[in-house]
N, C-alpha and C positions, 0 to 999 in steps of 0.2 A: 343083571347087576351092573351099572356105570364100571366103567375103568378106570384105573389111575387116570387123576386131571394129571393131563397134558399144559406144557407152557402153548398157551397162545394167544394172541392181540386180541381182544375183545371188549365191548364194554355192554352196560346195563345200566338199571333204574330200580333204586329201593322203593317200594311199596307195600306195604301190608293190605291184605285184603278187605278190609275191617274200614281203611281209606278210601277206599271205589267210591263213585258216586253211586243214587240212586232212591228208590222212594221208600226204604224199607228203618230209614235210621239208622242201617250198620249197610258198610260193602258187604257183598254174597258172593256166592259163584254161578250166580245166573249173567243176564244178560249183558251185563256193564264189565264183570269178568274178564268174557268173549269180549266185548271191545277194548278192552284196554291192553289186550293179546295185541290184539289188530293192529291198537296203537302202536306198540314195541317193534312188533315187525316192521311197520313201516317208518319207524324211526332208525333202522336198521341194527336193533339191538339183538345180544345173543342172549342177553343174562336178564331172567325178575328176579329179584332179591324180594323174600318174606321174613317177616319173622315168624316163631313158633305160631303153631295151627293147632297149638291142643285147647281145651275145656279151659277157660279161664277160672280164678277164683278171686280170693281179695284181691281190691285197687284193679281187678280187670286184666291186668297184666300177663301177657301173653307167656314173660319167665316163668310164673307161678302158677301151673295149673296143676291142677288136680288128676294128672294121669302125662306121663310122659310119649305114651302109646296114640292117648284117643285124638279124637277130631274135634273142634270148637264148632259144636250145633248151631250156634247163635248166625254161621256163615253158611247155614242152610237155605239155600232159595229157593225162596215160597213160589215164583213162579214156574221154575222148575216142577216144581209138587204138582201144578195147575199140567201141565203140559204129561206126567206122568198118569194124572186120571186121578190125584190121592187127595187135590182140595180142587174146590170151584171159583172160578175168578171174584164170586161174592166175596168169598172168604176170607180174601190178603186185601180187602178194601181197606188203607192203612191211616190211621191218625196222623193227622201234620208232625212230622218228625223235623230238627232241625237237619239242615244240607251242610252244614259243614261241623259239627262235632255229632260224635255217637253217645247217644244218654243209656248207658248199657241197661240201667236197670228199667227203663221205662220201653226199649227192645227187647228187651226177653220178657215183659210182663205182656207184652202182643203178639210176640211170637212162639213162646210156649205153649198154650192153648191150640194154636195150629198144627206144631207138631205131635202134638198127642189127638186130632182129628185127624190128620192124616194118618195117624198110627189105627186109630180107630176103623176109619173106613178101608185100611188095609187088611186089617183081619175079617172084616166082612166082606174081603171078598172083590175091593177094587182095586186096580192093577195089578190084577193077578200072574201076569206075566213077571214080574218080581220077585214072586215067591221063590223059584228055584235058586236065586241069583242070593237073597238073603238067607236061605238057612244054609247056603255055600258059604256066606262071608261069616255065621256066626259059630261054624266048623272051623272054618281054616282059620279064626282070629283069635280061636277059644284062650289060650295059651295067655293073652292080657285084657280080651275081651272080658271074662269072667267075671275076674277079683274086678275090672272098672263098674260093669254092670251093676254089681251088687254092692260095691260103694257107694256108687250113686244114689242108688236106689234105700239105702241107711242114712245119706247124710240128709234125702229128703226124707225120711222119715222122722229124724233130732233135727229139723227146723233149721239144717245149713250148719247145725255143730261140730267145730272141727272134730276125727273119728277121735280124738285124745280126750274127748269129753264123755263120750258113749260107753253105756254099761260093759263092766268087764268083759262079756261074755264076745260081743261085739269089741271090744278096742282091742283085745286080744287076738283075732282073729280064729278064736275057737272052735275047731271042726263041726264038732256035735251043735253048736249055734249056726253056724255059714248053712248045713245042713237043714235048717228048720227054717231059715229065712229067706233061703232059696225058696221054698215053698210057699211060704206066708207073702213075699214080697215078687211074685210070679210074674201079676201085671207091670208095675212098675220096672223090673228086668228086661219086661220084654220091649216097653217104650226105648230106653235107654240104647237096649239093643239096636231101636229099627232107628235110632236117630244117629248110631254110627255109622251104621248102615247108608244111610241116606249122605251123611257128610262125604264119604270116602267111595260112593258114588259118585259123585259131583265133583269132588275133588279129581277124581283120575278122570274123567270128563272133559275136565277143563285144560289138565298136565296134558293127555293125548291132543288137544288141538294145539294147544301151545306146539310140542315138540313136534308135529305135524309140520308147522310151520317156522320151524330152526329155531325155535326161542326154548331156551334150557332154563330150568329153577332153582335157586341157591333156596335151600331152607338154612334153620338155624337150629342148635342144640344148646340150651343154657345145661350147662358141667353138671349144675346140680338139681335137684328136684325139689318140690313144694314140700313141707313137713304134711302138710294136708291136704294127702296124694294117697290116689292107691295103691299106688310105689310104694310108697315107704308102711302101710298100713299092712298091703299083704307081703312083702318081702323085707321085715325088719332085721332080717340077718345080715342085711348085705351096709347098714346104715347102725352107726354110732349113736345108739339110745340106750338107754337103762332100761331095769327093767317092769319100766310102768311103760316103755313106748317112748320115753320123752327124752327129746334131744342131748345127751351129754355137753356137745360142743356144735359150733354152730359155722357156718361159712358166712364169708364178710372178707374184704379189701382194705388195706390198713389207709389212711392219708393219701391223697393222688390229686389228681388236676381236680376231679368233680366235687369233692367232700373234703373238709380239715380237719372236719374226724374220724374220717373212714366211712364206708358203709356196712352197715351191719345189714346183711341179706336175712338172715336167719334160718336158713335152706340146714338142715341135717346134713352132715357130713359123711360119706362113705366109709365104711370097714371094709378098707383095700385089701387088707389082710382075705375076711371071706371071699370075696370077690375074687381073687385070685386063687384063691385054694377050687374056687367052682371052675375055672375058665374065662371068669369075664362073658356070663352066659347072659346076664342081664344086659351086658354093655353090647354085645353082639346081637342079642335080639331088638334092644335101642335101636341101633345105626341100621339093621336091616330094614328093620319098619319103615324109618324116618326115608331110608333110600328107595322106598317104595311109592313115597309120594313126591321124590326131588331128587334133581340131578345131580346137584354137590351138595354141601353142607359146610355150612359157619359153624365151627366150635368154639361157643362163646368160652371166653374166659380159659384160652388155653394154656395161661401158666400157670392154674392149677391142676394140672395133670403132670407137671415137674414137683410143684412143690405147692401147695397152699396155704391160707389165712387162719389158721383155726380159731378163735373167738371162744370162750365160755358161756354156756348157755345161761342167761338172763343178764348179760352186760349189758349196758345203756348206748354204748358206739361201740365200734371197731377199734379204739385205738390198744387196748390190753390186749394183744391177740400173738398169736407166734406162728412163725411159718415150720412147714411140716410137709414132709417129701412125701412125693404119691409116686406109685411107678408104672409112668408114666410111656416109657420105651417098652414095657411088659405089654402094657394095654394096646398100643398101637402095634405093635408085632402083632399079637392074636388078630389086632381086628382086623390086620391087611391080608393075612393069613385066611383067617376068614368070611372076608368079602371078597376077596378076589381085585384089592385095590382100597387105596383110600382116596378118594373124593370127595376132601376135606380142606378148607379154608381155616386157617390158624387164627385164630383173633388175640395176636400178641401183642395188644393195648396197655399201659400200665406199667408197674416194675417188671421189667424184662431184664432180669440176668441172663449172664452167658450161658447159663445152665441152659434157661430156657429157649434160648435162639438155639440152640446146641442140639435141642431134642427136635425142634421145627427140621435142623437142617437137617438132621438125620433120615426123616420120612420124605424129604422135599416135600414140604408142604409151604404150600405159599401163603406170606405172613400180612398183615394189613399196615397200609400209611397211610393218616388222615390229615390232610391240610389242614385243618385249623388248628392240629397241633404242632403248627412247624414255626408257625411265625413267633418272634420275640425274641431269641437266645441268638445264636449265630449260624454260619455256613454247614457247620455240623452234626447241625437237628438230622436225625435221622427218615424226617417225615419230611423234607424238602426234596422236590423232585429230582434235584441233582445227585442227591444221594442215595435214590432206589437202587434197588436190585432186581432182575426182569421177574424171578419167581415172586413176582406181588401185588395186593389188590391194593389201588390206590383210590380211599375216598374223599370225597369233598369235604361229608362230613357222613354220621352213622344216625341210627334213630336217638341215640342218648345226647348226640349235640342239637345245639343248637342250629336253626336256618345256617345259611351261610350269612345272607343279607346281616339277620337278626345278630349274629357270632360278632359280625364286622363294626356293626353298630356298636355293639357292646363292648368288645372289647379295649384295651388301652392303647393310647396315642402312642406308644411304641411301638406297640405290634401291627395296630393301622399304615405307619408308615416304613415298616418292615416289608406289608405286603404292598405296599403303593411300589416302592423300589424294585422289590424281585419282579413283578412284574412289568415295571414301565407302563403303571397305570395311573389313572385318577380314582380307581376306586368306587366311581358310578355303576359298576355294570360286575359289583364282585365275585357275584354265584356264578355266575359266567365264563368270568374268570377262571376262576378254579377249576370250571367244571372245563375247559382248554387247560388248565395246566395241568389235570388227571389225565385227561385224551390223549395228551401231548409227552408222557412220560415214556421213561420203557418200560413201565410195571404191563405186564400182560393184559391183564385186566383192570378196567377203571370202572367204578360204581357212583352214581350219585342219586342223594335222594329226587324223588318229584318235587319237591316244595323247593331246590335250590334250581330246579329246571324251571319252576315257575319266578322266580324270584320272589320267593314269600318270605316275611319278617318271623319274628316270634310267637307273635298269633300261632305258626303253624308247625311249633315243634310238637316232635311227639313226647318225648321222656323228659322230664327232668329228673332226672339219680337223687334217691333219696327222699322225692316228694310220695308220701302215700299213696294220694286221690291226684286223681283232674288228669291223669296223664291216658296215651294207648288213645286219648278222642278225638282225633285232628280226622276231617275227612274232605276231599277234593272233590270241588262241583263240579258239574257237566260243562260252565262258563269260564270255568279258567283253564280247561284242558283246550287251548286256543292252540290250531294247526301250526303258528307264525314258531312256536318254542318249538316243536318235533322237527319239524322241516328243519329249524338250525341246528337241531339235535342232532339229526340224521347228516346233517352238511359236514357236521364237524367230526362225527363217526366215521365217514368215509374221506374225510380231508386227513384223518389222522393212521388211516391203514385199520381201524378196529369195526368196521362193516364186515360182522362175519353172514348177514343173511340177504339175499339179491331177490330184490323188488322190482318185478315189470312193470 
């Protein structure tokens, strides 16, 4: 189990896997993975930053998946499979995919079918040296394995319906049905099964070289879970619904920098109440998992674990919503208690009361500053480097912003020549900038995305907040990962004391 993070000088590169290059449509954790490890190290970084790796579902979106436990199949590499004995190099001969966005649903309509032939020729019998290794992982994972497998395996059966649509018998989760369907739905379990199997294979695969080689992995935890999740389908006691299943009250963010009328997530809301009366058993088997595939952890949206947004279920935005205390110093006692440490990044973005800096400093848990939220107001922006504190990740910018370039472009002739003066610049070379004025702070840590390493505009953002579709598709070719950016990357990693890994 990781130990309390440590304050220490460090930096890193945010990247989702999903970004990699490669021939398949989507990043994998095959071979472009491995280099892009390679990369890091020899850029002299200590930190990847991901977001979530679970099972996506609507809009693609890595927040909202369908299981808070599983692994995203779709980041299974097919040549991995080839090199296992489980497909033939025929097999992943791939259709022209585009190289720089991921068309999710036209990847998985090519990549499904090979996961379920390698499932195939696995049970008759090819690479058989795996077998031990799988009915070890579908023992020791039972516990969130199960209820995900057999999700799965019903929502392909209602044609992708979310579970709040499925016969009583099923939306319920009714013993004596779970019971029959286990049985009736055997094959389909057992795919599901061998394709966690095979992510979280490949996943620790890839983490053991990495760590191998001093590069450590930030994953991320969004606070809340999907309503059309197996979370919330098999463990409705622990989540604020009625008694059809259906949301009472919903999560959402009142008014903020991104939205002027909030965003209404729509995420089910916890019954802190149960949850506490159990131990926080769910929220401690959560954080171990997730600590099984990553070295620290982003907890997105950590001022609702002080207090949160609650929203009405069927509002049109967030702005009618009230805030509502979670207890939040309960949660984090148990879970340092039972982790042995928290190795936890605060993402205290947004309305941050005293309350909530209050409970950060309490765990020391180091809290986030993002440059593009410091310029325009004055000296006492919180996010300007003069005003850090050492316990802090300082980013350029996160996946929800914009490029840096693309931000600079954009935004207003006040805040452009706010940042022209703090820095003593002209403003040609912004992402740059920043990404020295992160290097160059005392925050411990400094992160920035690949796209403001490349200098890319708005073509290359990932999220727009609020947008349904088109977002999670930005992906970096083989031609613009050019030597001349790492080399100043690594230049200015070791010009700034945050080279934590020594390259011969």
């Amino acid at each position: 189990m990781p130990s309390e993070v440590t304050s220490r000088r460090s930096a890193g590169v945010l990247l989702h896997p999903t970004s990699l290059p490669g021939p398949f449509g989507i990043g994998d954790l095959g071979p472009s993975a491995y280099a892009w490890v390679d990369t890091l190290v020899r850029a002299r970084q200590t930190w990847w930053q991901i977001l979530p790796l679970g099972p996506t579902g609507f809009g693609d979106s890595p927040y909202q998946c369908f299981s808070a436990f599983a692994g995203n199949s779709g980041l299974i590499s097919l040549q991995e499979l080839v090199k296992e004995g489980l497909l033939e190099s025929r097999d992943i001969e791939a259709p022209t995919f585009s190289p720089e966005r991921v068309e999710f649903e036209s990847v998985m309509r090519f990549k499904k079918p090979l996961l379920a032939r390698a499932w195939e020729n696995f049970q008759g019998g090819r690479a058989a040296g795996l077998r031990p290794a799988f009915d070890r992982f579908v023992i020791e994972e039972a516990d969130w394995l199960e209820d995900y497998v057999l999700f799965m395996a019903l929502n392909d059966a209602h044609q992708g319906r979310s579970w709040q649509q499925w016969p009583e018998p099923a939306r319920l989760h009714q013993p004596a049905f779970l019971k029959t369907a286990k049985a009736e739905l055997a094959g389909p379990i057992g795919l599901h099964q061998f394709r966690q199997f095979l992510f979280f294979r490949q996943w620790q695969n890839l983490k053991g070289y990495a760590n191998e080689r001093g590069l450590k992995i930030i994953g991320d935890i969004p606070i809340f879970v999907s309503t059309d999740s197996a979370d919330v389908w098999a463990n409705p006691q622990f989540f604020a619904l009625d008694r059809d299943r259906r949301p009472k009250v919903v999560a959402g963010v009142p008014p903020d920098y991104f939205s002027a009328t909030g965003q209404l997530w729509g995420n089910p809301l916890y019954d802190w109440q149960a949850l506490e009366k159990s131990g926080f058993a769910w929220w401690i088997a959560r954080l171990n998992a997730t600590l099984k595939t990553v070295d620290m952890i982003r907890l997105d949206h950590f001022r609702g674990f002080e207090s949160y947004w609650e929203v009405p279920a069927g509002s049109a935005d967030a702005i009618h919503g009230r805030w509502v205390q979670a207890p939040g110093a309960k949660l984090l006692e148990t879970l340092r208690t039972a982790l042995g440490g928290l190795p936890i990044i605060a993402e205290d973005l947004g309305i941050i009361t005293p309350e909530v800096d209050a409970l950060r400093r309490q765990f020391d848990l180091p809290g986030m500053c993002v440059l593009q939220f410091a310029f325009g107001d004055d000296w006492r922006n919180r996010y300007l480097p003069h005003n850090y504190e050492q316990n802090t990740v300082a980013y350029t910018g996160t996946h929800d912003n914009d490029t840096t370039a693309g931000w600079y472009r954009g935004t207003s002739e006040k805040d452009r020549d706010h940042v022209r003066r703090y820095l003593a610049r002209d403003g040609s070379d912004v992402a740059w900038d920043f990404i020295r004025l992160a290097w160059s702070s005392v925050a411990d840590y400094a992160i920035t995305p690949l796209q403001d390493i490349l200098n890319l505009g708005t073509e290359a953002r990932m999220n727009f907040p609020g947008k349904p579709r088109g977002n999670w598709a930005w992906r970096c070719t083989q031609q613009k990962l050019q030597p001349g950016y790492l080399d100043r990357l690594a230049d200015m990693t070791q010009l700034y004391g945050r080279a934590r890994i020594n390259v011969d």
